[in-house]
C-alpha positions in Angstrom: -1.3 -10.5 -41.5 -1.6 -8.9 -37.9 -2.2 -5.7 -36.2 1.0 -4.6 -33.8 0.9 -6.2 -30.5 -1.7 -4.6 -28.3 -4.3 -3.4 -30.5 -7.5 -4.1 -29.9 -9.5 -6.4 -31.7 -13.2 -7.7 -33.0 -14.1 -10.6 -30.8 -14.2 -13.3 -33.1 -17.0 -15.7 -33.9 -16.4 -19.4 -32.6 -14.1 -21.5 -34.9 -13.7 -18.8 -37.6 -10.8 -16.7 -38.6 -11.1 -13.5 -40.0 -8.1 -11.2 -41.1 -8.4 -7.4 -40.2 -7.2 -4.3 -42.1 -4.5 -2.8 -39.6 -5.9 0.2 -37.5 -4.3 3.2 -39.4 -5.7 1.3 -42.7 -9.7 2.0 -41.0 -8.6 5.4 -39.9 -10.1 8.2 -42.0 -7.3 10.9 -43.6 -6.3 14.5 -41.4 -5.9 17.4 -42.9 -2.7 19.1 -41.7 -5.0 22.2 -40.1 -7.2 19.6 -38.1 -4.6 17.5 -37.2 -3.0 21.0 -35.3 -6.3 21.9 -34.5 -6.2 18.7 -32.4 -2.7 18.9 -31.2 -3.7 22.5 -29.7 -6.8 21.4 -27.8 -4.8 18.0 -26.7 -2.1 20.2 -24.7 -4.4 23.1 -23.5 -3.6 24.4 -20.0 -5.2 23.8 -16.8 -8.1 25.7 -15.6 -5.4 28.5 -13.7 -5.7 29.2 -10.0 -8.8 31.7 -8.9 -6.6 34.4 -6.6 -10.1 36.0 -5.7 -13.3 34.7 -5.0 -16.2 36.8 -5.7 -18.4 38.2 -2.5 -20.9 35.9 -1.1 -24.6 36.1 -2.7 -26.9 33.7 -1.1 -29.7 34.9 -3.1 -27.8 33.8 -6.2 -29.3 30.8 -8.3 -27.2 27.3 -7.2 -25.4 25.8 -9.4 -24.3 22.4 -9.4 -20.8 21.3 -8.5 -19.0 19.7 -11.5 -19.1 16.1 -11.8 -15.9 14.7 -10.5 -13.5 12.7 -13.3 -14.0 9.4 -11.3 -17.5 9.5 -11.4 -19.0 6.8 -14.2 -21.7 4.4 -14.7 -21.3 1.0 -14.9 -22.2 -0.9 -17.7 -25.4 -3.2 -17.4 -26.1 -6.4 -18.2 -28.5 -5.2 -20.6 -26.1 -2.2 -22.5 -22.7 -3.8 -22.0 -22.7 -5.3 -25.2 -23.8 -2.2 -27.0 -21.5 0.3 -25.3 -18.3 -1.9 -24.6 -15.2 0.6 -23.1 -12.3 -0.9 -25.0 -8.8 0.1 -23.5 -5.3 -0.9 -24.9 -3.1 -3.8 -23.3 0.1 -3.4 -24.8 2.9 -5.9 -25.7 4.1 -6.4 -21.8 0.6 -6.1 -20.2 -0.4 -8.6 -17.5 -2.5 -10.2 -19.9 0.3 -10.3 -23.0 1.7 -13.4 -21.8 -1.3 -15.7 -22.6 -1.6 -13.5 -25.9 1.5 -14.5 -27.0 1.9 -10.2 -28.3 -0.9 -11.8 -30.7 -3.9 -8.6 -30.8 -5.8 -8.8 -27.5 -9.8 -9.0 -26.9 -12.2 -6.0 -26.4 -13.6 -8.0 -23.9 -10.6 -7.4 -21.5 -11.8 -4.2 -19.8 -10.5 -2.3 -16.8 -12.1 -2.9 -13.5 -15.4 -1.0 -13.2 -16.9 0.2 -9.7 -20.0 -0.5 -8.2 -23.0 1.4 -8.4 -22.2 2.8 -4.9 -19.1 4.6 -6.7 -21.3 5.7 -9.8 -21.9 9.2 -8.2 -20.1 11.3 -5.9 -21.8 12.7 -2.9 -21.2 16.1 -4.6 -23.8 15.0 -7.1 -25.9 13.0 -4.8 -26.2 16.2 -2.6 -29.8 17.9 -2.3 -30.5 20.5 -4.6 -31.5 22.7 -1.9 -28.0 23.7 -0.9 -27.3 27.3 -0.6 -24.0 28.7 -1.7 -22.0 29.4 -4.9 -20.0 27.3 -7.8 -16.6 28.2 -5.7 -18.1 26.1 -2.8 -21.6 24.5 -2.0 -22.7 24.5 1.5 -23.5 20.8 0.7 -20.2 19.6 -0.1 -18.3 21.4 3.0 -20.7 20.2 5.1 -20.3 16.3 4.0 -16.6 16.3 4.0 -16.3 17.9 7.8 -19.3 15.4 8.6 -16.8 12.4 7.6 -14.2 13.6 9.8 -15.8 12.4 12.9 -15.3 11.2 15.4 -11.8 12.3 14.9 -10.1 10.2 17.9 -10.5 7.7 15.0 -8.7 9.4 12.8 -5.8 10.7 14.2 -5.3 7.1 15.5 -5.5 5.6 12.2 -3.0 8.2 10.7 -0.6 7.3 13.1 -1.3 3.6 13.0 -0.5 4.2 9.1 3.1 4.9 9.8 3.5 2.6 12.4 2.3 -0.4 10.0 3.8 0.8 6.5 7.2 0.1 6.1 7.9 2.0 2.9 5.5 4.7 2.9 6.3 7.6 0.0 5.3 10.6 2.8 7.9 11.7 5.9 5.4 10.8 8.5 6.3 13.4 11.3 5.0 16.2 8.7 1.7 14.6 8.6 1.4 13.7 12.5 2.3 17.0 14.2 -0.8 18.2 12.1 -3.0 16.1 14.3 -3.2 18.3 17.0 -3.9 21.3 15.6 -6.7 20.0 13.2 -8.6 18.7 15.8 -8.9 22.0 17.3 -10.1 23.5 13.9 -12.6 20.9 13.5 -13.8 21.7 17.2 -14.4 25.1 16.0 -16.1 24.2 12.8 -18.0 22.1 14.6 -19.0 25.4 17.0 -20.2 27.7 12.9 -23.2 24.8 12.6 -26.0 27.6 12.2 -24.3 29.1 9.9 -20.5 27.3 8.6 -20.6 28.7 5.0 -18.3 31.5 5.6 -16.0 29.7 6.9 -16.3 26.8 4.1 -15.2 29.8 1.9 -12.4 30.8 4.0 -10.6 27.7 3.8 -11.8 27.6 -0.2 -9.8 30.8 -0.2 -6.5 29.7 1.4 -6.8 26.4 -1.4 -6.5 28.6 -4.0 -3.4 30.2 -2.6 0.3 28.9 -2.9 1.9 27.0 0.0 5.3 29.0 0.2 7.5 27.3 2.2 10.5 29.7 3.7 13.6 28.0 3.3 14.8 29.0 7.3 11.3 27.1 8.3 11.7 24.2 10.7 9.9 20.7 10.5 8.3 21.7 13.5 6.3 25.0 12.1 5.5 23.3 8.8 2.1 22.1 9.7 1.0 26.2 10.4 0.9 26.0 6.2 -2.0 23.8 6.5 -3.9 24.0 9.2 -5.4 26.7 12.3 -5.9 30.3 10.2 -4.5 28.0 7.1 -6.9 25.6 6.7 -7.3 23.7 3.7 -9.6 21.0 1.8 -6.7 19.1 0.7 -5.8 18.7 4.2 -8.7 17.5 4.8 -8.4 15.2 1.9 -5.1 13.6 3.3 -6.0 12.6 6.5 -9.0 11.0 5.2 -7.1 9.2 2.6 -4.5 8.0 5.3 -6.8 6.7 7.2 -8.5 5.0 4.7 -5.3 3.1 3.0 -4.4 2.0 7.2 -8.4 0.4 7.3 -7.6 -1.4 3.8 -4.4 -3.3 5.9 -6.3 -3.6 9.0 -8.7 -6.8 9.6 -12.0 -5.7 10.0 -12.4 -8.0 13.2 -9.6 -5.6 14.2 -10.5 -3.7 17.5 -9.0 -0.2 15.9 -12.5 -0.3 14.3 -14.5 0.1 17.7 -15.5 3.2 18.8 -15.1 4.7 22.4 -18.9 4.6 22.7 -19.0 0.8 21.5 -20.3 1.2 17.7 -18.1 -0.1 15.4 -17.2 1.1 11.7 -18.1 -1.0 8.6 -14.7 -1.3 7.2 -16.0 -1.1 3.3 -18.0 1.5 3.9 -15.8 3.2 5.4 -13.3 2.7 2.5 -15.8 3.8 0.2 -16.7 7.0 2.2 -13.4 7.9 2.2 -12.9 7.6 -1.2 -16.0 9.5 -2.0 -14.9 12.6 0.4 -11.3 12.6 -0.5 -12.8 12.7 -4.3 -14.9 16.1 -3.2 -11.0 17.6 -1.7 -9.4 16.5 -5.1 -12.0 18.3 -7.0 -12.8 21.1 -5.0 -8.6 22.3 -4.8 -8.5 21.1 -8.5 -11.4 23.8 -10.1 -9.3 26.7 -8.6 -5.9 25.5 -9.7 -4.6 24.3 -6.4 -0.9 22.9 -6.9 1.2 22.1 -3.7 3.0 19.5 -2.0 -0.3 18.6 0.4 -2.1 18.0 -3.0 0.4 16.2 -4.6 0.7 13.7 -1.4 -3.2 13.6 -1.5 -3.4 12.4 -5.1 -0.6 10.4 -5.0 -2.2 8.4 -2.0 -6.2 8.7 -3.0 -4.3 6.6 -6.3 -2.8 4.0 -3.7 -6.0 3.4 -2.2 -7.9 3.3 -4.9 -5.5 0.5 -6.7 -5.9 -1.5 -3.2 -9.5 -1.5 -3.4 -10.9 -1.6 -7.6 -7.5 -3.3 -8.6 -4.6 -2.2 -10.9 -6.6 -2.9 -13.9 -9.4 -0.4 -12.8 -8.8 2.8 -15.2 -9.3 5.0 -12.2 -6.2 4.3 -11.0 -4.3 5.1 -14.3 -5.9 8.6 -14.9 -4.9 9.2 -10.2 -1.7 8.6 -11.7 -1.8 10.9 -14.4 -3.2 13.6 -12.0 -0.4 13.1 -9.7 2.4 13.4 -12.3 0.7 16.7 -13.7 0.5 18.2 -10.0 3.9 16.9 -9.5 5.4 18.8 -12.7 3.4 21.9 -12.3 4.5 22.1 -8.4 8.3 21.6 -9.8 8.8 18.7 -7.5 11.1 17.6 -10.2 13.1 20.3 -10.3 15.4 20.3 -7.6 18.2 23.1 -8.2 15.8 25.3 -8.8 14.1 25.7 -5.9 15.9 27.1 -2.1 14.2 24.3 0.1 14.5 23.4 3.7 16.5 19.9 4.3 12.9 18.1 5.6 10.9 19.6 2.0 13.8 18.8 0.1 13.7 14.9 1.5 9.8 14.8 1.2 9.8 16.1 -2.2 13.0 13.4 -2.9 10.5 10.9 -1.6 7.2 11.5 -3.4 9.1 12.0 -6.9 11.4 8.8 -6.6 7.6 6.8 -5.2 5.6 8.4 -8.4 8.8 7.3 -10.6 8.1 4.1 -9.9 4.7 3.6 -9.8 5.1 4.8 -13.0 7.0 2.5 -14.5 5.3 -0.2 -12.4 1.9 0.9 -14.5 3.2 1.5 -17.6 5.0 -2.4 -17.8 1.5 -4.0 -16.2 -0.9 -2.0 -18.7 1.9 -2.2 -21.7 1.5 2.3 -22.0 4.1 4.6 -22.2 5.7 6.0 -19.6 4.6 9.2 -18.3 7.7 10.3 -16.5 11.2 11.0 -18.1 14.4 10.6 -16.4 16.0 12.9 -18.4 13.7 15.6 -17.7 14.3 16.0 -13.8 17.6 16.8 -11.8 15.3 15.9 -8.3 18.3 13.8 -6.2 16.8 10.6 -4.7 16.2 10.6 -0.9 19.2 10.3 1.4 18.9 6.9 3.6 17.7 8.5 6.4 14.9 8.0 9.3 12.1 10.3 9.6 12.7 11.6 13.2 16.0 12.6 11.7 14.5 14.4 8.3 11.9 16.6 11.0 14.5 17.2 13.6 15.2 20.7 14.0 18.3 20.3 15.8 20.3 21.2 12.9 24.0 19.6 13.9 22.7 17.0 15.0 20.9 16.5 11.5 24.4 17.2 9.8 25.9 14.6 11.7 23.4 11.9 10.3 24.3 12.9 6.8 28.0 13.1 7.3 27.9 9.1 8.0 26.5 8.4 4.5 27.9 7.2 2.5 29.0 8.7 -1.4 25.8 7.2 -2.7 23.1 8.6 0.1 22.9 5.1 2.1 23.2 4.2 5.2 26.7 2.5 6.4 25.3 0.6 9.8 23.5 -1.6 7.9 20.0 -0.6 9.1 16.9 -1.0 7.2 14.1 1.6 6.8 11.1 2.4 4.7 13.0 5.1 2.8 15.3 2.2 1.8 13.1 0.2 -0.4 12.1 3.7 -2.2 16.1 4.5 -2.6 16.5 0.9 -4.2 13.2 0.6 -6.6 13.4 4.3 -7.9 17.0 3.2 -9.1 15.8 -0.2 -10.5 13.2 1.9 -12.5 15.6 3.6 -15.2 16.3 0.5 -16.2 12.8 -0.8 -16.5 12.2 3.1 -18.8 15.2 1.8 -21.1 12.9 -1.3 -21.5 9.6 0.3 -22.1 11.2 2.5 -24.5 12.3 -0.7 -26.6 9.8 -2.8 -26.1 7.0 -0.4 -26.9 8.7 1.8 -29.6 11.6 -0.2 -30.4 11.2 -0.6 -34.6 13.9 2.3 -35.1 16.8 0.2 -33.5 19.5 -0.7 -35.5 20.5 -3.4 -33.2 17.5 -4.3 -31.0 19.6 -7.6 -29.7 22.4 -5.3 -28.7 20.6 -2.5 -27.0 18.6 -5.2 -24.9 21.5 -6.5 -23.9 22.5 -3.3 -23.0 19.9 -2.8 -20.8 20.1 -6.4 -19.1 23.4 -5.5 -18.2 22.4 -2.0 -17.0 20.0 -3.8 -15.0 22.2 -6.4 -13.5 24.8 -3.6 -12.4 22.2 -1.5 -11.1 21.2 -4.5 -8.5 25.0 -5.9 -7.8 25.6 -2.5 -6.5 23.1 -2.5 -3.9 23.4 -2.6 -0.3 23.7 -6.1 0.9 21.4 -6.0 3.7 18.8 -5.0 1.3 19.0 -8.0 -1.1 16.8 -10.9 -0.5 19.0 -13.1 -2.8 22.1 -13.0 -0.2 19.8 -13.9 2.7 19.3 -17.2 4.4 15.4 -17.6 4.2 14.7 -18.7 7.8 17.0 -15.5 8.5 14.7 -13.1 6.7 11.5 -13.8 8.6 12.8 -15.0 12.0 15.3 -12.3 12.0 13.5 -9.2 10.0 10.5 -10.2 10.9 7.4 -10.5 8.1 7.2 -6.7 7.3 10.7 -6.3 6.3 10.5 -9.5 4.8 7.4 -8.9 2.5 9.3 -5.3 1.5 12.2 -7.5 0.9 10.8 -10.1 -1.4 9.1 -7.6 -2.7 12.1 -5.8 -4.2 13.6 -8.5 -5.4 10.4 -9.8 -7.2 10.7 -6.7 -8.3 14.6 -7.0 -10.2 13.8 -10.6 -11.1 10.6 -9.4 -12.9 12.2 -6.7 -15.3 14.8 -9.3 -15.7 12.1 -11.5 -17.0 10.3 -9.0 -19.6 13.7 -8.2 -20.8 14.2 -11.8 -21.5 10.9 -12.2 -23.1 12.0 -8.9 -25.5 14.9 -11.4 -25.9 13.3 -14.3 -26.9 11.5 -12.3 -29.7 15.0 -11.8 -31.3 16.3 -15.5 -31.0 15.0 -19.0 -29.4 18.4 -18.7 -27.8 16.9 -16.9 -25.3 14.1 -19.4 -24.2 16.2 -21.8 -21.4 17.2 -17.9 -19.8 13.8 -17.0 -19.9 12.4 -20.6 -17.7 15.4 -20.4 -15.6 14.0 -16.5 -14.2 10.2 -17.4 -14.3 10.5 -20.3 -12.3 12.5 -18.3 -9.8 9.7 -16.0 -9.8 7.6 -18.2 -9.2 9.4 -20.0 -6.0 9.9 -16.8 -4.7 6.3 -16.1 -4.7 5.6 -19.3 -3.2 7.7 -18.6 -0.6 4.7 -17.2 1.3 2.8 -20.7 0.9 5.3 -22.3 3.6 4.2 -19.4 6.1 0.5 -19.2 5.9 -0.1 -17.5 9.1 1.1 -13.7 8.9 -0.4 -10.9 9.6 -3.4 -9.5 7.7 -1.3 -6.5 6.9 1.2 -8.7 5.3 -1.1 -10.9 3.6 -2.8 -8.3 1.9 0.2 -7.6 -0.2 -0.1 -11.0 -1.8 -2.4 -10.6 -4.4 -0.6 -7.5 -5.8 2.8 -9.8 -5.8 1.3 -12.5 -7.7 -0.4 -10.8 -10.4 2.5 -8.5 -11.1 5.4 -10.7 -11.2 4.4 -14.3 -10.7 1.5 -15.0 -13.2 3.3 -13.3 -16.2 5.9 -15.9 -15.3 3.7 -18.6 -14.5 1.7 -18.2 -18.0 4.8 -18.6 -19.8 6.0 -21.9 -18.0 2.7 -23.3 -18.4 2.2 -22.5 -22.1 6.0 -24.0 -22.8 5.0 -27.1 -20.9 2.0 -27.5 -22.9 3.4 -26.7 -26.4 6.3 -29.4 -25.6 4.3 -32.0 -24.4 2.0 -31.3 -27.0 5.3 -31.6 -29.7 6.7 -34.2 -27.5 9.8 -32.4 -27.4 12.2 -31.6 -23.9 11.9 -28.7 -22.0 15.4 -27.1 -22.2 17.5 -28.1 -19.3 17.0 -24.9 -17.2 14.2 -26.1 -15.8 12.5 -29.6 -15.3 9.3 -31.0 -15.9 8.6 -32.0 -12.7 9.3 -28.8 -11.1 6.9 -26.6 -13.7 3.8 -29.3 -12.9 4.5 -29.0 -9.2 5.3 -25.1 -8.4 2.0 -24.9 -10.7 0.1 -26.9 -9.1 0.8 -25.1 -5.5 0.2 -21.9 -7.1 -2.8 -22.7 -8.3 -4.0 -24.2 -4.5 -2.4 -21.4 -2.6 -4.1 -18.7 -4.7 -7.4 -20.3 -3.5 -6.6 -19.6 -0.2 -4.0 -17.1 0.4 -5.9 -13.9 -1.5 -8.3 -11.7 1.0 -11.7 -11.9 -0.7 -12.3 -7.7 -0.7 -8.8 -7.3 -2.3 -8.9 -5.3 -5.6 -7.0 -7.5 -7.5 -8.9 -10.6 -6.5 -11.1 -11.4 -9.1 -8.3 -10.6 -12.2 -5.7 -13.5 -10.2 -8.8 -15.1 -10.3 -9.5 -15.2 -13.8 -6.0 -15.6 -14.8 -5.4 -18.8 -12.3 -8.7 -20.6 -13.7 -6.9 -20.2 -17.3 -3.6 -22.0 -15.4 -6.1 -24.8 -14.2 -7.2 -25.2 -17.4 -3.4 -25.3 -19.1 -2.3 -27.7 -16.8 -4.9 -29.9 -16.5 -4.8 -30.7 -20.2 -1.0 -31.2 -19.7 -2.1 -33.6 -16.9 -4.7 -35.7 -18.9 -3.0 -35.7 -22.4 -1.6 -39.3 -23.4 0.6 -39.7 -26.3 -0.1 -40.9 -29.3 0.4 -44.1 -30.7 3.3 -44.3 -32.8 2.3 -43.1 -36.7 -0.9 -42.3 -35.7 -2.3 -39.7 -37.9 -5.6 -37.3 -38.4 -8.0 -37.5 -41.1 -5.9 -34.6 -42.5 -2.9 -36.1 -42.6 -1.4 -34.2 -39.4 0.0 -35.5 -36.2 -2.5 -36.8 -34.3 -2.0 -34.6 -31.2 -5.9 -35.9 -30.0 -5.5 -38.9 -30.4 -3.7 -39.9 -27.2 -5.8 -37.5 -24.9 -8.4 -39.3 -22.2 -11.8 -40.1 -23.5 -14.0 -37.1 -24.1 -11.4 -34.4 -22.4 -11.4 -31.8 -25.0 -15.2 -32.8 -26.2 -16.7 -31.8 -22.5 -16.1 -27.9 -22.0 -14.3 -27.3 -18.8 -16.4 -24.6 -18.0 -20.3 -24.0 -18.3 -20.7 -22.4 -21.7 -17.4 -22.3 -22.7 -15.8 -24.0 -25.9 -14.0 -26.9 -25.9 -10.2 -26.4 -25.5 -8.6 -26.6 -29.1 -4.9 -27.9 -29.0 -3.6 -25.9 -32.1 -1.2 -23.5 -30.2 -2.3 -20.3 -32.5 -6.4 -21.7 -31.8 -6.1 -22.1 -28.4 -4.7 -18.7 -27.8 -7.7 -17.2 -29.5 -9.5 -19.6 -27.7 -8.0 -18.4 -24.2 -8.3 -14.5 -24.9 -12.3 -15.3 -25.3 -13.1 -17.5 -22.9 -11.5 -15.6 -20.1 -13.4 -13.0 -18.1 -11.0 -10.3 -18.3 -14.2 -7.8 -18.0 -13.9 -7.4 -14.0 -17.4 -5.7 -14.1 -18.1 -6.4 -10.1 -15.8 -6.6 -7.6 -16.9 -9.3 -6.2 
């Protein structure tokens, strides 16, 4: 008897089996009032925006700022054990595959930060500083501090939307900003015996709504923000930005070299960023500040964040879940609604159809529920048009871009730009919900075979009636990167990884249903995986492109990789033929390159470095046993009467642990599952 698929278990004791009462068996009973009581105190509101802020009192006692959500201490070696932070991997989690949807460890925790990130500078900052709960002197002071020198920034902003290709913000809205904020940070600069007041003044216009007139031209938008309209979560943006264009910059790069010869510490830098971006967040979030500045801020501090502790950090799934509630309560997904110029419109197209699908990107790698609906949101998805052309205030000229779309929003010249790959994965993503909703809460199905079905076809269509310049599959390789060049490319491959990778969970889903399913299911994980590989042939791109690798190949190669290598073991283990989809000698190979390229071809300070890590050492291990096992003799038996599966395997192979301190590999498929899920060290305590 098992728990459903996902639920955490006790780590078991070596080579002993223990069967557990399900989790709703160990929960105690709820009373109907204390279950409402709960319900009521799960959906309470928001702390509500503060219109007025009381008069300044310097004498007043100081009070501390509130401890940021992101703030927590890392377990020690000494009170891990005692205090372990258990959080659920569900059924199409990046770590299901090796489960085989069998209950997954405690011991595979989310990504933890380093002591650096354990405090805020908010709550590192010196008791000593004056001003009130609304805004301490302190925490001003250390953000406007981390804005300089600004050259630096301003170049790194605009370096950010030179570099990414499919960015989720209209860039021109951001970079006619530039100008103006450097002048207000000249001024603040000029308050340093006394900047409090105006520290409160720009508190003031946070807590205010950002109304945008609907006659109001790309060109006036950034007045909302900056000059008289200052605000932290501006602030908080450009420092963000600028921190996401360091993580895809080298750190020999010479963008990193100031005019007077010092150079930034590129981690640090991160870090710092993080850190002040955290004190924005928090400071526009105690007074209720929802906007479209604040959304883009959250949205992007989650980016970075992901980029930096890896997907599995937790972090990165409560950014998310701060986004989506800023996006909601802003009414970004309400699109009729709202009277809205044609470049707000766009943006707000942009940033819902991004959040969409990081969304359902999250919510398939961590096996959660969805926190965006569909069906709860008329907001259009961004027409297929260029920046310069959303911001330009030459109205006609605007309407004459539109006019050559085509019925669907895209493009008919064939060109390719970052809204593009936004356009095509926000469509792709309805389908992946359909799945989630299935695959996670699926038992009330009459006809689960037919619904998934349902869905693969959905899925199919949905990618058949895609521009053809945009898919990778009708593209001569040598074409893509000669021709595109590697940025396109990577967004391209990307994409399609992406299609081929819902394709695949749907085909797992499948396979639950019948075995019929299993040669479907090879056939689209080895074409993940030589798509993946793909980068292998061209080791010398850009750092900027490279640093997308290890985010491709832990969400849609090793899924697919764990599953070819666990079929290759259980049928050479059975002595039975891999079904003719795929061959033997492909699986070993494509494996083995995998496994050599992923020692190379991930940047060490990537976030997700240490979880491809831990997930290609358990492919080493799978395929070297494949590699050293020799069948036995004909008739050759165990002690107990079973097949002697040991027998043939080289001298002392599964007696010597692979491993220091680990068990010996066990060949029973069910054991060495268990066996897997134990050994591996999905903690991801330290980053590196």
């Amino acid at each position: 008897m098992t728990k459903p698929p996902g639920v955490p278990r006790k780590k078991p004791e070596p080579r002993r089996r223990t069967i557990e009462r399900r989790r709703s068996e160990a929960l105690p009973s709820i009373d109907l009032d204390t279950r409402d009581a709960l319900s009521n105190n799960a959906f309470a509101s928001p702390t509500t925006a503060r219109n007025e802020i009381p008069p300044l009192n310097t004498s007043e006692p100081v009070n501390m700022w509130p401890t940021p959500p992101e703030s927590a201490t890392r377990p020690t070696a000494q009170n891990l054990e005692e205090a372990p932070r258990s959080f659920f991997l569900g059924s199409t989690s990046y770590a299901s595959v090796f489960a085989k949807e069998r209950p997954l460890a405690e011991s595979m925790h989310h990504e933890q930060p380093p002591e650096r990130m354990s405090a805020t500078p908010s709550a590192m900052a010196t008791s000593t500083g004056t001003g009130t709960r609304h805004c301490r002197r302190s925490i001003g002071s250390a953000i406007i501090s981390k804005l300089e020198p600004f050259s630096f920034f301003a170049r790194s902003v605009e370096m950010y939307f030179v570099i990414n290709k499919a960015s989720a913000l209209v860039g021109p809205l951001i970079t006619s900003a530039l100008p103006q904020l450097r002048k207000d940070l000249q001024q603040l600069a000029g308050l340093s015996s006394d900047p409090y007041p105006a520290y409160a003044e720009i508190t003031r216009n946070s807590t205010q709504p950002l109304k945008v007139p609907p006659t109001m031209l790309a060109s006036e938008f950034h007045t909302l923000f900056t000059g008289p309209n200052l605000r932290w979560e501006t602030f908080g943006l450009v420092m963000i930005l600028a921190a996401s264009n360091a993580q895809f910059t080298s750190p020999d790069d010479p963008h990193f070299t100031l005019e007077d010869g010092s150079r930034i510490d590129k981690d640090t830098f991160i870090e710092d960023m993080i850190h002040a971006s955290n004190d924005c967040i928090n400071l526009c979030q105690v007074h209720g500040a929802v906007n479209d500045i604040m959304v883009w801020l959250l949205y992007n501090n989650m980016i970075v964040k992901s980029n930096l502790y890896g997907d599995n950090y937790h972090g990165v799934w409560r950014r998310l879940g701060d986004t989506i509630s800023a996006l909601y309560a802003e009414g970004i997904h309400c699109e009729e609604s709202f009277d809205e110029p044609i470049f707000l419109r766009e943006a707000r197209r942009r940033l819902y159809a991004a959040t969409y699908r990081s969304d359902k990107s999250l919510a398939d790698f961590f096996g959660r529920p969805p926190m965006m609906n569909w069906r709860y949101s008329d907001r259009k998805p961004p027409l297929d048009l260029e920046d310069h052309v959303v911001v330009s205030d030459d109205l006609e000229a605007l309407n004459l871009a539109v006019s050559k779309l085509d019925a669907n929003g895209w493009n008919t010249e064939g060109r390719i730009i970052g809204v593009s790959w936004i356009r095509l994965r926000a469509q792709m993503s309805v389908a992946k919900e359909r799945f989630l909703e299935i695959s996670l809460a699926g038992r009330g199905i009459t006809d689960l075979t037919q619904e998934i079905q349902a869905i693969h076809t959905l899925h199919r269509s949905c990618w058949d009636s895609q521009p053809i310049h945009l898919r990778y599959d009708l593209y001569n390789e040598e074409t893509v990167w000669q021709t595109l060049g590697p940025r396109i490319a990577l967004r391209m491959i990307g994409t399609y990884l992406e299609f081929l990778y819902v394709d695949f969970q749907i085909q797992r889903l499948l396979r639950r249903q019948t075995q019929t399913a299993l040669p479907d299911l090879l056939e689209i994980c080895m074409k993940l995986l030589c798509t993946v590989l793909v980068f292998n042939k061209r080791p010398h791109h850009d750092y900027n492109v490279q640093r997308h690798f290890a985010t491709l190949v832990l969400f849609y190669c090793l899924p697919s990789a764990g599953v070819l290598a666990l079929e290759l073991r259980r049928c050479t283990l059975e002595n039975v033929p891999l079904p003719s989809t795929v061959s033997r000698a492909d699986i070993i190979r494509n494996l083995s390159v995998l496994i050599s390229c992923m020692e190379w071809a991930i940047i060490g300070g990537d976030g997700n470095h240490r979880l491809c890590r831990e997930l290609n050492k358990m492919l080493s291990l799978v395929l070297d046993e494949v590699l050293n096992y020799q069948p036995p003799p004909n008739g050759a038996t165990l002690g107990d009467g079973t097949e002697g599966a040991l027998a043939g395997v080289g001298t002392g192979f599964f007696d010597i642990p692979m491993i220091d301190g680990m068990e010996p590999i066990p060949t029973e498929s069910e054991d060495f599952l268990n066996w897997l899920m134990d050994n591996a060290n999905w903690n991801n305590t330290y980053l590196f």
